[in-house]
C-alpha positions as CSV (number, residue, x, y, z in Angstrom):
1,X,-0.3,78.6,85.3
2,X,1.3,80.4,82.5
3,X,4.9,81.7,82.6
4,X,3.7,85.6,82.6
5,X,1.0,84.7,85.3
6,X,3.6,83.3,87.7
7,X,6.2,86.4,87.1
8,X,3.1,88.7,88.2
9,X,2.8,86.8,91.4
10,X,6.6,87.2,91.6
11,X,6.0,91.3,91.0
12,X,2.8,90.9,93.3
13,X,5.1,88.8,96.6
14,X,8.0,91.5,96.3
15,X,5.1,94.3,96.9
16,X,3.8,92.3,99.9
17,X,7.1,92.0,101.3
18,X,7.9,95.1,101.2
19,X,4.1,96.0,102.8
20,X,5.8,94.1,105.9
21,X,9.1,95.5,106.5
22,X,7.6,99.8,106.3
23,X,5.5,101.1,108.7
24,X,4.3,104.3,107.1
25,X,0.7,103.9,106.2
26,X,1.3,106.3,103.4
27,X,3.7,103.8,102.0
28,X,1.8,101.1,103.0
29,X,-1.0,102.2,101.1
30,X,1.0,103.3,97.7
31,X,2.6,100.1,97.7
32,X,-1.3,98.6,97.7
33,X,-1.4,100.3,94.1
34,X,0.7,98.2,91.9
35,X,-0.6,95.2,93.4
36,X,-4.0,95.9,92.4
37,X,-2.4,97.4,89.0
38,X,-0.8,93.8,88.5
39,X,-4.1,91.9,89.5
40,X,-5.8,93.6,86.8
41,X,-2.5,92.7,84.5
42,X,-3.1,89.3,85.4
43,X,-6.8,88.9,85.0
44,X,-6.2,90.4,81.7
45,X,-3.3,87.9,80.4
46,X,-6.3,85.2,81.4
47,X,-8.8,86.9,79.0
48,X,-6.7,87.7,76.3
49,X,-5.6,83.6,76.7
50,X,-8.8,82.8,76.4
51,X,-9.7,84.7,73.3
């Protein structure tokens, strides 16, 4: 795993930590958003690796 791929998962664990500790579904679900927005970072770094 690269060095950027591994600091996304870091980004990607603080979100879904903080998923755990609110219980407000409308936080909940905005926090969902830059988890999904840092997947797609990620699958990205992978393509433009492989280019």
């Amino acid at each position: 795993m690269c060095w950027r791929c591994a600091e996304i998962d870091k980004e990607i664990d603080h979100y879904r930590c903080l998923c755990t500790r609110v219980a407000d579904e409308g936080s909940i679900k905005s926090l969902h958003i830059p988890i999904e927005e840092l997947k797609v970072e990620k699958a990205r770094v992978h393509i433009e690796g492989l280019q």
